[in-house]
SELUM-223128 format. One record per atom (N, C-alpha, C): z, x, y. Coordinates in pm, whole numbers, plus 50000, padded with zeros to 5 digits. Layout:
N
ZXY/...
! end
This chain:
192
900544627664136/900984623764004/901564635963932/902714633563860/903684645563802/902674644763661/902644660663643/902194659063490/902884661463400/902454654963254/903454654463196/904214666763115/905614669563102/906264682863029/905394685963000/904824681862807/904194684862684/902634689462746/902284688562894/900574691062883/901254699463018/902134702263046/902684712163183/902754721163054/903694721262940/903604732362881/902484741362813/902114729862761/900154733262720/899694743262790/899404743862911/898444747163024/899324758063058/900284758563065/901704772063131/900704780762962/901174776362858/900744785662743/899404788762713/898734780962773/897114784862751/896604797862824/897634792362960/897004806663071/897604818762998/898774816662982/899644831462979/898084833562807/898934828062682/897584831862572/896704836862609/895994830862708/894294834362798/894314847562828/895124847462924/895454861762989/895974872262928/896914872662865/897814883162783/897804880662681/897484872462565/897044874162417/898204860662348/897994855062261/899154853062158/900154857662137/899894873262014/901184878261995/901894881662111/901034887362230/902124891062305/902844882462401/902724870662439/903194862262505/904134855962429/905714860362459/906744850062420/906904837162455/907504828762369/908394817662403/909034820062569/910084828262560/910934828662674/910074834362777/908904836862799/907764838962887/907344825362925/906954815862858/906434807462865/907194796862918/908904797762843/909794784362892/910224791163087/909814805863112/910174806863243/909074803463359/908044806763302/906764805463392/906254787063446/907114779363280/906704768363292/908154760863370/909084767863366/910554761963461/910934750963314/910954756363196/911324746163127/912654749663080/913564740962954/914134746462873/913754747062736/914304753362648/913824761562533/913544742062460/914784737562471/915084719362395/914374713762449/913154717362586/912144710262579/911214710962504/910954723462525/909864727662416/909644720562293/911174722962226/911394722862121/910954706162100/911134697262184/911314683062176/910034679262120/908974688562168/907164688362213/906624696462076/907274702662102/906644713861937/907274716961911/907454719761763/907904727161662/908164737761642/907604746561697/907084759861699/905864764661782/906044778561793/904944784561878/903774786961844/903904780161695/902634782361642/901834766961651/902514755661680/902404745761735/901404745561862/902464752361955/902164752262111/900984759362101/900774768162022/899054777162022/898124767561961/898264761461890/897234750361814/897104741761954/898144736661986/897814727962120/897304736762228/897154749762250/896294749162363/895064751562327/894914755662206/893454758562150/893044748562159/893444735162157/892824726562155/892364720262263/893394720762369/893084721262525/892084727062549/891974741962532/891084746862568/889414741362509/889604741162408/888394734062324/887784725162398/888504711962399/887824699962561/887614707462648/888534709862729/887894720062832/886754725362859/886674737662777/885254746962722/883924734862736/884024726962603/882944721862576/882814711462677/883364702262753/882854694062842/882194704762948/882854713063026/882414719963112/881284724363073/880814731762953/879634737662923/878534727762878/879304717062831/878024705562796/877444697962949/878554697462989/878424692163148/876994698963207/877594711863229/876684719063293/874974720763215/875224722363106/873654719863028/873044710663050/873334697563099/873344681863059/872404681863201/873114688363280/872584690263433/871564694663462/870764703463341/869584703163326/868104697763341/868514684863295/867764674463333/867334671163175/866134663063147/866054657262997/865524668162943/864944680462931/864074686562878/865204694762753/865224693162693/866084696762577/865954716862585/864774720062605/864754734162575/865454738462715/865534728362845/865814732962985/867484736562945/867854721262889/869384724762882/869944733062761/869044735162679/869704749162598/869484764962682/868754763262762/868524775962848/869834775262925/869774766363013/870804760063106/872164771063091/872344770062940/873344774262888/874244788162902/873304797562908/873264808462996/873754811063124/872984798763207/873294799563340/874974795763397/875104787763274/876714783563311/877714794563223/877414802463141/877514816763131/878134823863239/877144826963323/876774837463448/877374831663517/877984815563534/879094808963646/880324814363598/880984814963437/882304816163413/882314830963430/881414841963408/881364852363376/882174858563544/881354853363660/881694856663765/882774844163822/883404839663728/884644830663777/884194818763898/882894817863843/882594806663934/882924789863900/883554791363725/883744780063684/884724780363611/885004769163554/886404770263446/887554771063519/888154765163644/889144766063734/889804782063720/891374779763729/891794792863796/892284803263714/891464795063523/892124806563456/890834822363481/889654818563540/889024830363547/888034832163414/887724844563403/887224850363310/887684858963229/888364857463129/888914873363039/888564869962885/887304868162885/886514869862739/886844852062675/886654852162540/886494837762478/887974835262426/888894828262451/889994825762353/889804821562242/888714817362216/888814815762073/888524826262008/887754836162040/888094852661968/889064862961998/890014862262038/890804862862078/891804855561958/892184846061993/892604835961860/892514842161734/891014841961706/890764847961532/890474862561555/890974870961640/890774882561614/892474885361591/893634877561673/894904879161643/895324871161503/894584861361483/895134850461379/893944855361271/893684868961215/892194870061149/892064861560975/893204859760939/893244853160791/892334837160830/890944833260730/890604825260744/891474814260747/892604812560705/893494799160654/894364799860774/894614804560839/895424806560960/895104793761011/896004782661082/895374772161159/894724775961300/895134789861365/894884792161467/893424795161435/892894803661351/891114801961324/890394798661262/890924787561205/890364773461175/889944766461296/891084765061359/890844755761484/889374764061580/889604774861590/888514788761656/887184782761615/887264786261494/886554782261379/885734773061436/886154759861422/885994746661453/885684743361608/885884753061655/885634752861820/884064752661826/883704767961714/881844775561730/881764766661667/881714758561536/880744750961551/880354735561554/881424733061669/881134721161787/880134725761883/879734738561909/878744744761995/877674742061916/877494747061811/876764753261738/875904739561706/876744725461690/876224710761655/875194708361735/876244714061869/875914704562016/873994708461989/874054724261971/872954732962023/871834727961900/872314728861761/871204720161691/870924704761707/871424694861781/871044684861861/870114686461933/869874695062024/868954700762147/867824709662039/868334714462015/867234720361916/866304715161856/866924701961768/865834689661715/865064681961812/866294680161947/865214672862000/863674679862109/864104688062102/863074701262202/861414706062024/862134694161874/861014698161811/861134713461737/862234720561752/862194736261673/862004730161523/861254743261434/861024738361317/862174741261210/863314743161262/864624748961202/865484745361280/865834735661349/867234733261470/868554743261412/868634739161283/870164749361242/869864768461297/868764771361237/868634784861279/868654783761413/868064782461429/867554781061655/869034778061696/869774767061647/871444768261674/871694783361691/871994785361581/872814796461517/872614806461604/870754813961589/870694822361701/870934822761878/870904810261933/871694806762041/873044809762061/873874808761920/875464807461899/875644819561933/874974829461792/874694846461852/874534850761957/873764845662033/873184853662164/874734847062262/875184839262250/876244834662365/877304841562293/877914842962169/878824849462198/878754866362204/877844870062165/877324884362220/877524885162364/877004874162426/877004880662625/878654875562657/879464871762559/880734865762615/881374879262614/880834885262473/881344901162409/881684909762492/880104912562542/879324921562622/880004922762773/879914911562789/880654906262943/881984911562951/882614907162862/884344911562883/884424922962860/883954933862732/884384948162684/884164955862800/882084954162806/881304961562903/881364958763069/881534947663087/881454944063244/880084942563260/879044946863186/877494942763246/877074929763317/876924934563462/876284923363522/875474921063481/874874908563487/873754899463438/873964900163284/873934905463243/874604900163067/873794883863034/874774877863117/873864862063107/872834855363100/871824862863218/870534863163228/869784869663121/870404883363082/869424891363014/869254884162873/870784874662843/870514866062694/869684855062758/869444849262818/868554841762860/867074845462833/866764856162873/865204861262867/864944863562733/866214867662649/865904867062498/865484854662472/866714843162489/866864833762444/865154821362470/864694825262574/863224818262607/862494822662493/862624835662484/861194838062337/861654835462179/863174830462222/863284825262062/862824812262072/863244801962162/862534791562165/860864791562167/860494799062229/858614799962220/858244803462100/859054809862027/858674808561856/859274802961764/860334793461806/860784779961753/860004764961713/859354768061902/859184751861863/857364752161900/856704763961821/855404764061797/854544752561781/
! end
């Protein structure tokens, strides 16, 4: 099955964004890598500031099915699959998941570290990415019984994007795990 231009272009701009940044990835980078013309583009988006909202958003499904996926896989224990969380961490970290864009830190910080004005749509959308995590994780939180699900979120939110940090600047192996071993004794004094 042919896919279509508008989500061939998506995915051509998500990687290059992914990989080499926003600002620095042109248009005419993108209409060559993707074999397009410029009047396709143009047909699909508006602008490149368009085509970045659309892959942020790509990426967004992406991200969160894969990572909810993998938590979910846990099994019912609510505190198993907020741990879980980590572990599918330590899969993208070593490019064991997330297909063939790899590992090169979070695009959505990335995003709002290039797009840093809160009103920017590009980190809004960022924005709006953490806290679809952040929901998911006070869901699990309530139901695992913490006496604060929003905090117990939040500090989860912290600890994952710290090892996303940590992971990309530093290279520290295990990074993943080691927020994990945190992440058990925040829950053991969560859900007292």
């Amino acid at each position: 099955m042919v896919e279509p231009r508008s989500e061939h272009l998506v995915n051509v701009a998500l990687r290059l964004f992914y990989t080499h940044g926003f600002h620095a990835t042109g248009i005419d980078r993108i209409l060559d890598e993707a074999g397009v013309a410029k009047m396709t583009l143009y047909k699909h988006f508006r602008s490149k500031d368009q085509l970045i909202l659309a892959a942020l958003k790509k990426r967004d499904e992406v991200f969160r099915e894969w990572l909810t996926t993998a938590m979910e896989q846990a099994g019912k224990d609510p505190k198993a699959k907020m741990l879980a969380m980590f572990d599918a961490l330590d899969d993208w970290f070593h490019g064991r998941a997330l297909g063939t864009l790899g590992f090169h830190g979070c695009a959505f910080i990335k995003a709002a570290g290039e797009f840093d004005s809160f009103d920017h749509p590009a980190h809004i959308a960022s924005a709006e990415h953490k806290q679809l995590i952040v929901d998911y994780l006070s869901g699990l939180a309530r139901a695992a019984g913490a006496r604060d699900p929003e905090t117990l979120a939040e500090q989860f939110a912290l600890l994952k994007e710290g090892a996303i940090v940590t992971a990309q600047i530093r290279g520290i192996d295990g990074v993943a795990q080691q927020a994990k071993q945190i992440a058990k004794q925040i829950i053991d004094a969560a859900v007292r």
